[in-house]
Structures are given as C-alpha cells and as structure tokens.
C-alpha positions, 0 to 999 in steps of 0.5 A: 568580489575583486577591490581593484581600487586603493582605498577599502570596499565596505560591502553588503548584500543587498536581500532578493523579493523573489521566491527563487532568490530566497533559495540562495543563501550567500555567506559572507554577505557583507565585509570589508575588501582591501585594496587589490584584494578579493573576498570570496563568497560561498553560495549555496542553492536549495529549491523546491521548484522543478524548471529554470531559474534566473536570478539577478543579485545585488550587492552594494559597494559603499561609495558606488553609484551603481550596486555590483551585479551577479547573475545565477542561472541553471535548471532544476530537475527531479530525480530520475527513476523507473519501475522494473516492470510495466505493471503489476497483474494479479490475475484471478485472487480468492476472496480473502487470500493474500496475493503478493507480487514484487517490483523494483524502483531503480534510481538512476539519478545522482542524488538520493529520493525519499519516496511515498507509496499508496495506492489511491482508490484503496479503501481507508478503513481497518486491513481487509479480513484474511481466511485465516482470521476467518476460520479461526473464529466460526461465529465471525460475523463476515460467515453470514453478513460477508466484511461490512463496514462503512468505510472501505477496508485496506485491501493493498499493502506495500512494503516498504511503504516509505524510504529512501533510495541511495543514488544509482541504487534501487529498492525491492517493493512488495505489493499484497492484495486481499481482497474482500470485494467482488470485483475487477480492480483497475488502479495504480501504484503511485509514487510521490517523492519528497520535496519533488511532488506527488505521483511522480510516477505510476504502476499499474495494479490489476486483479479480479477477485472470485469466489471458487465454487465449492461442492458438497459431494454428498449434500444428503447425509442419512443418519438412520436410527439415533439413540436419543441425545446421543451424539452420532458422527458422519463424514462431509466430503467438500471438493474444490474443483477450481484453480485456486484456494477456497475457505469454508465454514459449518455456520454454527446452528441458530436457534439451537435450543428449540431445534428438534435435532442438534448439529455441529462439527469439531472441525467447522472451519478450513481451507481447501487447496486447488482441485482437492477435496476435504473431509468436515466430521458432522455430528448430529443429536436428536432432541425429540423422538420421531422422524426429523430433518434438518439443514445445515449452512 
C-alpha cells in the first residue's frame, strides 16, 4: 500500500465472507502508512479447493470515501503424478499362497503429496489364512470347513500403505495377494492424496485364484498282517503335476476311539512344489482283530 498524501493513512483490512477468501491471510492487516510512504504486506494463500479462484479484498483507508481495492486471481491445481506400469496381473495364484508384485508412483510435481492406498472391494476382516499358517496347525479349522467368517478376509497388502513423496521424486510400492477365495479378481489400486481428494488415480489389480489338483499316486495302501495295537508305517506318494505350489494335510481322524483301525502320520501337513511329488509316512494300528478298512481325508 502507497500513502501519496501528506497527512498519515491509518488502514485496516476489511474481513472476506467468501470461502476462498478465508484461504488468504494478509499480514499486517491494519497499521499506519506515512506520508509519501509505503507498507508492505506479506500474503499468504493455502487451499483445498482444485480450479480457479478470484477474489477481491477490501481495505479500508480512514478518511476514504471508497475502500482500496486488490484483487488476487490464479489456479489451484493437484499434484501430478503417474504409476509406472499400466496394471498389476497376477495371473493364476494358489489358494493361500502369497503373490507379491511391485510398482512405482512418480511424482512429477513441484510439491511434495501424502498418499493413501487401498484397495476398495477388499474384504475388511482378519488377514486371509496362509499355507504356512495352515500346515503348521493340522486341526486348523480351514482343513475342512475352508476360511469362513462373516466378514471378508483382507486378501491384498501394500506396502507401504501411507507416505509422502518428495518432489520429482518417486516411491516403490509393493502389492501382496493371498487369496482364500475361488474366484476371478478384477479391482483396483487406488490412490487418495491428502488435502487433494480421493482416488485420484487408479491401478488395475487382476488375478484368479485355483486350487492345483493334487493326486494320491497310490490311493490304496495294503498293510497286510498287523500285529495287534502295533503301529505299522508305509509311505504315500502325492504328486502335483500343475504349475503352481499345492499345500496338503492328512486330517487328523474323528471318532478315533471307536475306530477299529487307527491312522496317523508324523508328518500330516506340506507343501509341494510345481510338477513334483511328496512322500507323507502313514501309520496305521489295528484295534480289533479280523479283516478291516479304513479311509483316510
């Protein structure tokens, strides 16, 4: 502000109603200008609204009929940015074996962007259930009744979830599915960014998940003459001829204290690798004498 009078200009802001004026904050807003003199005034503009903006300000100037007037005008834009790769295709996945692929997010603004991934149509519930989990434990409950629950298990995890990335700089994004669902996945990665909006931007995700059919090579197993309650130990032969990893278990047997023969195996749980094969030890002990069979799950 310029006083190109001769006596002093006492003179104050006089407050904006509109919503981008409260984005402008203007300090000094009031003071005394001398004769011939100037003040200068620091203006300082922080939105959250994307587009063009103008807005007229108002100062008044004691002894002025008219207040001085000063219009500020402009655009607010986001910051810009980009994934490295179209999308992210998983392919076929195993059921319950963790899948990670890794994309990038290039900042190519000149400000730094605090992001927010998800991944919407993601369950919400407790992580899905691993192979690993499962053979760990052979009387997890997801042997027979498979992962249940009433809410949807979280089958995708990015890492990191939450940052900020520096200007024209860029941030390595790692995206893991385990699934426990059989089905084809169509979804997206998306991307909100703070104080800007969300899904600004969206990658996407696509898999199907599969069991791989595993074989018994030797699904009858003849034990011939057994001592009775003596244990006796042959040798199970799975084969997985399919291009992915399989997880098997030897259900531990119900209703064992009324069975005429008891089963079980010292090493019930596994993985098998693609096209290979497994040997499971199997041991069985008669309970009562005479001819018996028995299944085993």
């Amino acid at each position: 502000l310029i006083n190109k009078g001769p006596i002093d200009a006492p003179f104050s802001l006089i407050p904006s109603a509109t919503a981008p004026g409260f984005c402008f904050t203007f300090s000094p807003q009031e003071g005394i200008i001398l004769p011939n003199g100037h003040q200068v005034i620091k203006i300082s503009f922080n939105s959250t609204i994307l587009g063009q903006f103008m807005e007229e300000f108002l100062f008044y100037v004691q002894g002025c009929p008219d207040p001085v007037t000063f219009t500020a005008s402009g655009c607010v834009v986001g910051p810009t940015f980009h994934f490295n790769v179209p999308s992210l295709r998983f392919g076929d996945v195993s059921f319950g074996f963790p899948h990670t692929l890794s994309c990038r997010i290039n900042n190519t603004s000149l400000v730094p962007m605090t992001y927010n991934l998800r991944v919407p149509g993601d369950g919400s519930g407790e992580p899905s259930v691993t192979s690993f989990v499962q053979i760990s434990d052979s009387t997890h409950p997801s042997w027979r009744k498979g992962v249940q629950g009433h809410v949807k298990p979280t089958e995708f995890t990015v890492t990191p979830r939450r940052g900020t990335i520096r200007a024209l700089s860029w941030m390595d994004i790692e995206v893991t599915l385990c699934s426990n669902t059989l089905k084809r996945y169509a979804l997206e990665l998306v991307v909100d960014v703070d104080g800007v909006g969300e899904e600004q931007l969206a990658l996407p995700l696509t898999a199907r998940c599969v069991v791989p059919p595993l074989q018994v090579l030797n699904p009858v197993v003849t034990f011939g003459r057994c001592f009775l309650k003596f244990p006796y130990q042959q040798l199970l032969t799975i084969v997985n001829d399919s291009d992915l990893q399989g997880c098997y278990g030897l259900l531990p047997q119900e209703h064992k204290e009324d069975a005429a023969v008891w089963y079980s195996s010292p090493e019930p749980c596994g993985i098998i690798q693609p096209r290979s094969s497994v040997q499971v030890p199997l041991t069985l002990e008669a309970q009562v004498t005479g001819e018996q069979d028995t299944v085993a799950h």
